[in-house]
N, C-alpha and C positions, 0 to 999 in steps of 0.2 A: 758685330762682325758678320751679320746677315749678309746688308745689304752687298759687302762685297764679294761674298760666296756667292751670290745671285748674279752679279756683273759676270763672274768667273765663268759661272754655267752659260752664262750667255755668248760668252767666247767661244766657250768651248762649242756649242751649239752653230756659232759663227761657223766656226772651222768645219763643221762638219758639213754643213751646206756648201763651203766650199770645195771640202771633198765630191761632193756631190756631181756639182758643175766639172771636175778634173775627172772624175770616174765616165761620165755622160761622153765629153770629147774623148776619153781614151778608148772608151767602147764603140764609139765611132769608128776610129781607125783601125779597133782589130777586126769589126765585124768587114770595114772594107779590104782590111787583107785577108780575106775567109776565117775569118774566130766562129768560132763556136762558143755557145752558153751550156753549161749546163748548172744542176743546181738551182730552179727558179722554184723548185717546192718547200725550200727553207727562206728563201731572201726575206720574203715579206716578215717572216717571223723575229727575223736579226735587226730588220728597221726597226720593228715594233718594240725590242729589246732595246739597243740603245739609242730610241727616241724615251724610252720609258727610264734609262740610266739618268737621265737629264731632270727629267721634269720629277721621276721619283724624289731625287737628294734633293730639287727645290722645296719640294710637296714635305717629306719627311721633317726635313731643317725647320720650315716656316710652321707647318699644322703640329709638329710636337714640339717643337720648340730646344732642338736640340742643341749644347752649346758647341760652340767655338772651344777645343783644348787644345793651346798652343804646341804640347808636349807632343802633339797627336796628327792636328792640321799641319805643322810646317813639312816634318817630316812626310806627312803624306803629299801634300804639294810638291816638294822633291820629287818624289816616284812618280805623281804625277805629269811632269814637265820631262823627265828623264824617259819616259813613255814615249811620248808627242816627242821628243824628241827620237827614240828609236824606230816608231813610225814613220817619221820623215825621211830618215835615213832608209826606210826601206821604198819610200814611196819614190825618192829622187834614185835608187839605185836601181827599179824599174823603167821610168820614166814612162811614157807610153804603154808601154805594159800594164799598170798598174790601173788595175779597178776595185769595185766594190764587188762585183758580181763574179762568176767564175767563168773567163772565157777564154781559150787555150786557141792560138793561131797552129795548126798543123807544121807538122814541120821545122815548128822553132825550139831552140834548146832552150833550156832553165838557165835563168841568167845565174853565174857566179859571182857576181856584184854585190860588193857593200857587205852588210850583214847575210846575204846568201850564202858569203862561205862558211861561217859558223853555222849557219841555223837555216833549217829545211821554212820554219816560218815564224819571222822576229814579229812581223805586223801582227799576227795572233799573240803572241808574245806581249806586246804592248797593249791590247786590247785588257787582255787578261790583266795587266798592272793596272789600267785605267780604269776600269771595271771595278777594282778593289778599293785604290788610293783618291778617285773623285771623288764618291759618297764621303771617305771618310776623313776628307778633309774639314770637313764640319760635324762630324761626328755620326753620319748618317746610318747606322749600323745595319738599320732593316735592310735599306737600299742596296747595300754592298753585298750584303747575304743573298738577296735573292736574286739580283744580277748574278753574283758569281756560280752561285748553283745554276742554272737557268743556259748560261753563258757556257756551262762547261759542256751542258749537253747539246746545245746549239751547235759549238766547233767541232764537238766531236764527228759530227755529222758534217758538217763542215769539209773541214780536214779529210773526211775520207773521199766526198765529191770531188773534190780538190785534184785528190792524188790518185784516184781513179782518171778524170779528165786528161792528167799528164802523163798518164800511163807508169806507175810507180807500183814498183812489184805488191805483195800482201805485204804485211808487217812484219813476218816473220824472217823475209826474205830482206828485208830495208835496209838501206845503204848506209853506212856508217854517218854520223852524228855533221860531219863537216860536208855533205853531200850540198850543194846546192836547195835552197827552197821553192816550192811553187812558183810556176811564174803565170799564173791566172792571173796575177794583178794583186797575189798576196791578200785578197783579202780586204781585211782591216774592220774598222767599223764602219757599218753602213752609217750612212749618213739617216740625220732626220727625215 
């Protein structure tokens, strides 16, 4: 079951490059309707996190030789694909909006679209699932551990450039649960 855990990652790596290209045009246009960035002293560190979720589970799978547990991979595949799937859903309910980077157009409200009405930020949401359920669709445990520890203090940091940018009170002050999410572009995972 290597070889196809490897095709998988290779998709999934796909997909992110193609994030890449859709984040690029979309930061185009908000930098032409005056966007602003902020946030560029963690980015590089999130590329480098999952570009390394990637090629870790290959590396781990393949150099230790971990197996395939059906009981283990389908169900993580599930979570996987349910992920990528909540991500899309936040990525089409931006449209244009939506990048990799943090960049907030003045003036414009936080879209209530799609999953923004539940949830302040689903694309971190799914990062987080994917983060976990990749690696461990082949059993990659290291990988998964150190992603998700790593991942947790990335966003957190994240998150709060985020909600700084959009101007969102302190925490203490925070609007109840069903409030609209960032509309920097949400986020997401940066791409390779």
């Amino acid at each position: 079951m290597v070889v196809p855990y490897l095709f998988f990652l290779a998709l999934v790596a796909s997909e992110r490059f193609f994030e890449l290209a859709l984040s690029r045009r979309n930061a185009a246009w908000a930098f032409a309707n005056g966007g602003v960035e902020a946030g560029r002293g963690h980015f590089p560190a999130m590329k480098l996190l999952h570009g390394g979720l990637i090629v870790g589970s290959a590396l781990e799978v393949v150099s230790l030789g971990r197996p395939f547990i059906p009981s283990l991979g389908f169900p993580m595949l599930g979570l996987a694909l349910g992920a990528q799937a909540l991500r899309y859903w936040a990525v089409t309910s931006l449209g244009r909006r939506w990048n990799v980077r943090v960049i907030t157009i003045p003036g414009m409200p936080p879209s209530t679209a799609g999953p923004y009405r539940f949830l302040r930020h689903p694309n971190y949401l799914a990062v987080v699932l994917e983060g976990f359920a990749i690696p461990l669709i082949h059993t990659a445990l290291l990988t998964a551990t150190v992603f998700t520890v790593v991942n947790a203090f990335l966003l957190r940091t994240r998150i709060r450039c985020e909600e700084r940018a959009l101007g969102y009170r302190a925490r203490r002050a925070r609007p109840p649960r069903a409030e609209p999410s960032a509309q920097s572009g949400g986020g997401g995972a940066p791409p390779l």
